[in-house]
C-alpha positions in Angstrom: -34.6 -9.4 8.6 -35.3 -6.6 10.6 -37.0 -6.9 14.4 -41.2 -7.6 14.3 -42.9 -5.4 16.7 -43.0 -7.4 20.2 -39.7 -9.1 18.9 -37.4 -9.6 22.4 -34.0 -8.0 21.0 -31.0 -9.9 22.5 -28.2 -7.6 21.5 -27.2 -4.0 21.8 -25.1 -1.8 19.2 -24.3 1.8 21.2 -22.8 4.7 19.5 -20.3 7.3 21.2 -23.0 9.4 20.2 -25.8 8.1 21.9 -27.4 6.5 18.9 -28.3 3.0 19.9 -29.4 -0.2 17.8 -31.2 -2.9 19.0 -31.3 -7.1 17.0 -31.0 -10.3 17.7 -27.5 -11.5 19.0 -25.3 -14.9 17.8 -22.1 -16.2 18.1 -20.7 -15.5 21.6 -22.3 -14.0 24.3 -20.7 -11.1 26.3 -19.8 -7.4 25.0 -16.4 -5.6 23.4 -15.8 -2.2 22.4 -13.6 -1.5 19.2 -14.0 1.2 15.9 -17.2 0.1 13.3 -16.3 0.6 9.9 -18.5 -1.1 6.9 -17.3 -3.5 4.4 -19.6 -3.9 0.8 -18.0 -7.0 -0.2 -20.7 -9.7 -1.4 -18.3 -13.0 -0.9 -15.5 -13.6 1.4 -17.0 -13.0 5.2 -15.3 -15.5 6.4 -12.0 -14.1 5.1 -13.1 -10.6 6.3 -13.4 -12.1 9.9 -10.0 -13.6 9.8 -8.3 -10.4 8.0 -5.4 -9.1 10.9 -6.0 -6.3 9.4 -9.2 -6.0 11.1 -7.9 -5.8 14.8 -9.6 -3.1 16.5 -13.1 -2.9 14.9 -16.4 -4.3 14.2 -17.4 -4.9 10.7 -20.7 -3.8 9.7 -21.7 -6.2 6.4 -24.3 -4.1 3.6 -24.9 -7.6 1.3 -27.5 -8.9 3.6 -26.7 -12.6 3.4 -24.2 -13.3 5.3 -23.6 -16.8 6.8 -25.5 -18.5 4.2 -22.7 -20.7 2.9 -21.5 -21.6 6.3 -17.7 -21.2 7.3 -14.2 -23.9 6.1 -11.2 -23.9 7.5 -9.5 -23.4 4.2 -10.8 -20.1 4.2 -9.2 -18.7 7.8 -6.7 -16.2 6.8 -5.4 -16.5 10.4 -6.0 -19.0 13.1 -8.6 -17.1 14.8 -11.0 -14.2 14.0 -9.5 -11.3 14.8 -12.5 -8.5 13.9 -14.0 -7.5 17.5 -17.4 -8.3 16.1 -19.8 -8.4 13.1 -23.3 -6.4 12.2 -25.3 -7.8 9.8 -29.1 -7.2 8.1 -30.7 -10.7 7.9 -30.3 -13.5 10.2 -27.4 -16.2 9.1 -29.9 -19.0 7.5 -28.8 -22.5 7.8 -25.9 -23.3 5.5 -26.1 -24.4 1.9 -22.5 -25.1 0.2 -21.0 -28.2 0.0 -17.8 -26.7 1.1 -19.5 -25.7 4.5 -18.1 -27.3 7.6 -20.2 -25.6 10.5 -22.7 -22.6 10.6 -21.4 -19.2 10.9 -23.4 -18.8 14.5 -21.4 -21.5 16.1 -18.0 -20.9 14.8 -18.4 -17.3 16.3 -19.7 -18.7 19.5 -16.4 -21.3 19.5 -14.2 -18.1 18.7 -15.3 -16.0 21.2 -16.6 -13.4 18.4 -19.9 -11.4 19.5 -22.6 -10.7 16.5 -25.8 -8.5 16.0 -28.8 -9.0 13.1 -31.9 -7.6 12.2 -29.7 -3.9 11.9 -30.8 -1.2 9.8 -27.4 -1.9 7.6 -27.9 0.5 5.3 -28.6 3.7 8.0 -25.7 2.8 10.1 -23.7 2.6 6.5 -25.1 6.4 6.1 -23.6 7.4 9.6 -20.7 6.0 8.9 -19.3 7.8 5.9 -21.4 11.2 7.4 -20.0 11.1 10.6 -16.8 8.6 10.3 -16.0 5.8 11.6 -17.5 5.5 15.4 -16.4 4.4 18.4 -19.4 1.4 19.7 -19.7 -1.0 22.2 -21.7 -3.9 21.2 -23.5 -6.5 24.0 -24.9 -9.5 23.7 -26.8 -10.8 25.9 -29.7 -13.3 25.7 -31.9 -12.1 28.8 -32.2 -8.6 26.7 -31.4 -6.6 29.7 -29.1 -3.9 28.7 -27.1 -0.7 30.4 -27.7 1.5 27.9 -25.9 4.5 29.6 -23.0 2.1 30.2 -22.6 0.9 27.0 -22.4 4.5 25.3 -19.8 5.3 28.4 -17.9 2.4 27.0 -18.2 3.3 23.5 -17.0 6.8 24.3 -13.9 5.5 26.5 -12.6 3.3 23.4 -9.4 5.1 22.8 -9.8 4.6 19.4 -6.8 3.4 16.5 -5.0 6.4 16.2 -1.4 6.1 17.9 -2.1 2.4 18.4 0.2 0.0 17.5 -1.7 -3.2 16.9 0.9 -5.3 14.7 2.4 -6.7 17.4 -0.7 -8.3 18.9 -1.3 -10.0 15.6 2.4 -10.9 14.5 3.5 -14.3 14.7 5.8 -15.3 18.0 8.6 -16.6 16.0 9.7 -17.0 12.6 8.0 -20.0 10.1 8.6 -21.6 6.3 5.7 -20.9 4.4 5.4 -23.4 0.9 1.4 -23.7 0.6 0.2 -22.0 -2.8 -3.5 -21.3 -4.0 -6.4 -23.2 -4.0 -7.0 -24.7 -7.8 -9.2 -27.1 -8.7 -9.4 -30.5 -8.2 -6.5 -30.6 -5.7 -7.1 -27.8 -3.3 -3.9 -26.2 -1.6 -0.4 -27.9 -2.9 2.9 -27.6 -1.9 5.5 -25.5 -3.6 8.8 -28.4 -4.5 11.0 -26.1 -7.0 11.3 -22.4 -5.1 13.5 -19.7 -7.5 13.8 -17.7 -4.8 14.2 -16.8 -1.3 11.9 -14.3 0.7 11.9 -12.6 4.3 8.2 -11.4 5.3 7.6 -9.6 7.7 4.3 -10.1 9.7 2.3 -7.4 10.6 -0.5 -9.6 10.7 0.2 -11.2 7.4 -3.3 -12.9 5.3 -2.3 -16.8 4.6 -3.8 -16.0 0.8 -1.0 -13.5 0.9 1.5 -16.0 1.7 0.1 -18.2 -0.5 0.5 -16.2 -3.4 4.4 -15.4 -3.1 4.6 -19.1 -3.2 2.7 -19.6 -6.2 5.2 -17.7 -8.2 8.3 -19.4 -6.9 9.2 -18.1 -3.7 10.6 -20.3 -0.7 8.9 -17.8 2.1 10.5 -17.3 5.5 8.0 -15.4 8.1 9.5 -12.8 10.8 7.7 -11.0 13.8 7.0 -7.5 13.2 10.1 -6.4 15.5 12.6 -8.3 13.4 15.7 -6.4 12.7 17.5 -5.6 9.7 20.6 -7.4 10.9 18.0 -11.0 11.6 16.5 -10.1 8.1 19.8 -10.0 6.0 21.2 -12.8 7.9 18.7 -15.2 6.0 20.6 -13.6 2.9 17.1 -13.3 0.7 16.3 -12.6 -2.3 13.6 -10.1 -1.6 11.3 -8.6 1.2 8.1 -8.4 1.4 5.9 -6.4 4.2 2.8 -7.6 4.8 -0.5 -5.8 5.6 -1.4 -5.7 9.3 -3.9 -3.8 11.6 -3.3 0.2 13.8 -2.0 3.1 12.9 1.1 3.1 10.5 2.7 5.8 12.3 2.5 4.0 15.8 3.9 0.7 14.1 6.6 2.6 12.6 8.1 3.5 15.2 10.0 0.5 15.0 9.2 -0.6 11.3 10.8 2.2 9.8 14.3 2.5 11.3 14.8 -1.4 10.3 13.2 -0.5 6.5 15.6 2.1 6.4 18.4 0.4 7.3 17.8 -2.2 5.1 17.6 0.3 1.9 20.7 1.5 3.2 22.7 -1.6 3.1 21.1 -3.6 0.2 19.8 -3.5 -3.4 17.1 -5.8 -2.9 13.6 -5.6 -4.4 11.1 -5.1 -1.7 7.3 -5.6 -2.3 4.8 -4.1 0.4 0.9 -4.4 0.7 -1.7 -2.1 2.8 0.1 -1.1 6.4 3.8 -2.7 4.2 2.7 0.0 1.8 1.8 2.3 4.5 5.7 1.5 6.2 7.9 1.7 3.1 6.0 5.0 2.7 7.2 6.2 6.0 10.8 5.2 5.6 10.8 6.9 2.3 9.6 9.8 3.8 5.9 10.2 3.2 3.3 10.8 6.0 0.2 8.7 6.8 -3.2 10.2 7.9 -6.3 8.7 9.3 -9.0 8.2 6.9 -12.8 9.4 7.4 -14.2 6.1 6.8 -11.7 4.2 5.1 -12.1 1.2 2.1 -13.1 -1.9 3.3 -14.7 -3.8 0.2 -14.1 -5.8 -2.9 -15.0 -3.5 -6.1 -12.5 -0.6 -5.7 -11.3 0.2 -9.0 -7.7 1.6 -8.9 -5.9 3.2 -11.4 -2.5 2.6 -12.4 -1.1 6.0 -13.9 1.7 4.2 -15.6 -0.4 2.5 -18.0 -3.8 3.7 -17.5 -5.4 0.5 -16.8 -7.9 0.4 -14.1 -8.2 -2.6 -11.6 -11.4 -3.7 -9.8 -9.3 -4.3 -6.2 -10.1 -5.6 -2.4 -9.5 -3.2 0.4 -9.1 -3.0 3.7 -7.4 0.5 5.2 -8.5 3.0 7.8 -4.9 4.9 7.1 -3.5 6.3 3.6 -0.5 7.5 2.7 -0.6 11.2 1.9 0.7 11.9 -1.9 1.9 15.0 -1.2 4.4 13.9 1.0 6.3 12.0 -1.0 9.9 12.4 -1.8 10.4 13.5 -5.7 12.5 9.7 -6.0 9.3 8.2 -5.3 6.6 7.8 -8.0 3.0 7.5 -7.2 1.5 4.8 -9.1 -1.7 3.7 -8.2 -4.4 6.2 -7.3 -8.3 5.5 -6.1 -11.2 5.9 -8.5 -13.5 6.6 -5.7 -11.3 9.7 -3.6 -8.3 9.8 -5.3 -6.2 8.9 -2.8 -2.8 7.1 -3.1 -2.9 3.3 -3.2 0.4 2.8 -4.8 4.3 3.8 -5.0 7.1 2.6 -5.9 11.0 4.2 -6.2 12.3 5.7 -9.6 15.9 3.5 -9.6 14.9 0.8 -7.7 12.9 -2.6 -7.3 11.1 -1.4 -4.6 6.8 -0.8 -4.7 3.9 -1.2 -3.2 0.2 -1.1 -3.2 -2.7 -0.1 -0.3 -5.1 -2.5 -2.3 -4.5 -6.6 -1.4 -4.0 -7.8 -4.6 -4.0 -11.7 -3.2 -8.0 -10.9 -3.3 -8.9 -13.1 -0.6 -11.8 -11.9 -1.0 -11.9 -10.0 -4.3 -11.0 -10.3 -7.8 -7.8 -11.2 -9.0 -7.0 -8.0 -11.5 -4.0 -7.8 -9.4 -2.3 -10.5 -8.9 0.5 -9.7 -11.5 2.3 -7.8 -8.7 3.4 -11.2 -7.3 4.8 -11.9 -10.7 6.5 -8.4 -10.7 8.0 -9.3 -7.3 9.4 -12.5 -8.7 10.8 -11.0 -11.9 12.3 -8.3 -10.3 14.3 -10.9 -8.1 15.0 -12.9 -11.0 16.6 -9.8 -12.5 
């Protein structure tokens, strides 16, 4: 709920552009500075905070209960959280889910993650998509004693994700075997014993529900670093690559991405599957553009449209980037397009197995309209 009057605020949100908010703090103590972008997904917080794709900013919740069923360690997507910090409306209550491990308030204090409550969500959500996504620096700091003029000087020296190559901060440090597939009931995770095929991901800061989802339709998963080369890629002699999603500017990341993509196309046949910044690579190697977004999609109730068959898909987001359609190259069809802007969220070339899609159809969180796109994958490798 929002501060009573007398109410001794223990944490500071400042804008770039002066605006400040004051609430109560939780989690860690301390202050960062990153981008604040907004996130309208009811379910998955937990997920959210763990998303590499998150590197960089703060996440501003607008469902108000957040923290209420506590936090698992079967729902990390990555060790660690990796969003900056979290804003939320209402106080995280005690848990209540029989699935809960800890309360939300200490697993961000044991992570090192800082949070604010009692915000005005639904005004800062305003600002947002008015003004774009701002620069802050957020504080907390139990005493309530706050340099407000230093905090806006911070907020306004963040750089900002444009130009930044983040994949590498997120990427694993050497390469792994991935064989855990999705949670189902009663057994929880199990382990994949019969692969049909083999895959080379590439981690740009790859979601484990991602990973999880290639295995559950058959595929023996071997995970690379971000700076992998095409010659350590085609070595493994796979079946298919996949690019994962992963946080920064495409452009920045693709620096090195791209020359390796294209060098792949050039000397195989293989059926490549991307997702969000993979999406936002193969784009660039086929000769697309990417541009910064005003706002971005962050949320679980995007509905997508697939121009092929004119189904529409209720899809989970998570992009600050997008790939401009007009860009692409005439061997490259667009097929996905957003319902809420129009803009691309999917491709894929006219002679070959190779597609993507901006949206994360693992849905971790989200609904699962999508997950045939694994099963494409798979059958385009069985082909």
């Amino acid at each position: 709920m929002p501060l009573s009057a007398g109410t001794h605020p223990t944490a500071c949100l400042a804008l770039a552009d002066g605006t400040v908010f004051y609430g109560r703090g939780f989690g860690a103590t301390g202050s960062t500075e990153a981008e604040l972008c907004f996130n309208t997904a009811m379910t998955g917080y937990q997920e959210i905070m763990t998303d590499p794709s998150y590197a960089g900013q703060i996440v501003t919740f607008t469902f108000p209960h957040i923290g209420n069923t506590g936090v698992n360690p079967e729902d990390d997507e990555t060790m660690d959280p990796v969003a900056a910090g979290m804003v939320v409306k209402w106080d995280p209550t005690q848990p209540s889910n029989w699935r809960s491990a800890e309360p939300l308030s200490d697993w961000l204090a044991k992570r090192g993650r800082i949070a604010i409550g009692g915000i005005d969500t639904r005004r800062l959500t305003r600002a947002i998509r008015q003004q774009g996504a701002p620069h802050v620096a957020l504080e907390h700091n139990p005493d309530g004693n706050f340099d407000l003029a230093a905090l806006v000087a911070r907020a306004r020296a963040f750089n900002g994700l444009e130009g930044l190559d983040l994949a590498k901060s997120v990427t694993c440090a050497q390469s792994y075997r991935w064989d855990e597939m999705r949670w189902a009931w009663p057994d929880g995770y199990t382990r994949l014993t019969e692969p049909k095929h083999k895959v080379v991901a590439i981690d740009y800061g790859a979601k484990r529900n991602i990973l999880r989802c290639l295995a559950s339709t058959g595929c023996d998963v071997t995970v690379m670093p971000a700076t992998a080369t095409a010659e350590d890629i085609l070595a493994l002699n796979p079946d298919g690559i996949f690019l994962s999603n992963g946080p920064g500017d495409p452009a920045a990341t693709g620096a090195y991405a791209v020359p390796m993509l294209r060098e792949v196309l050039d000397k195989t046949e293989l059926p490549i599957f991307g997702i969000c910044l993979g999406h936002q690579i193969l784009s660039l190697a086929l000769g697309a553009k990417t541009v910064k977004m005003n706002h971005g999609h962050h949320g679980a109730n995007h509905p997508v449209r697939d121009n092929e068959t004119g189904k529409v898909e209720i899809t989970s987001m998570n992009h600050g980037f997008t790939v401009d359609s007009q860009t692409l190259p005439k061997d490259v069809i667009e097929t996905h397009v957003s319902l809420f802007d129009g803009s691309n969220c999917g491709i894929r070339m006219a002679e070959r197995p190779v597609f993507s899609v901006q949206y994360h159809p693992e849905a971790s969180p989200g609904p699962q309209d999508s997950y045939y796109l694994f099963e494409r994958f798979s059958a385009a490798m069985a082909k």
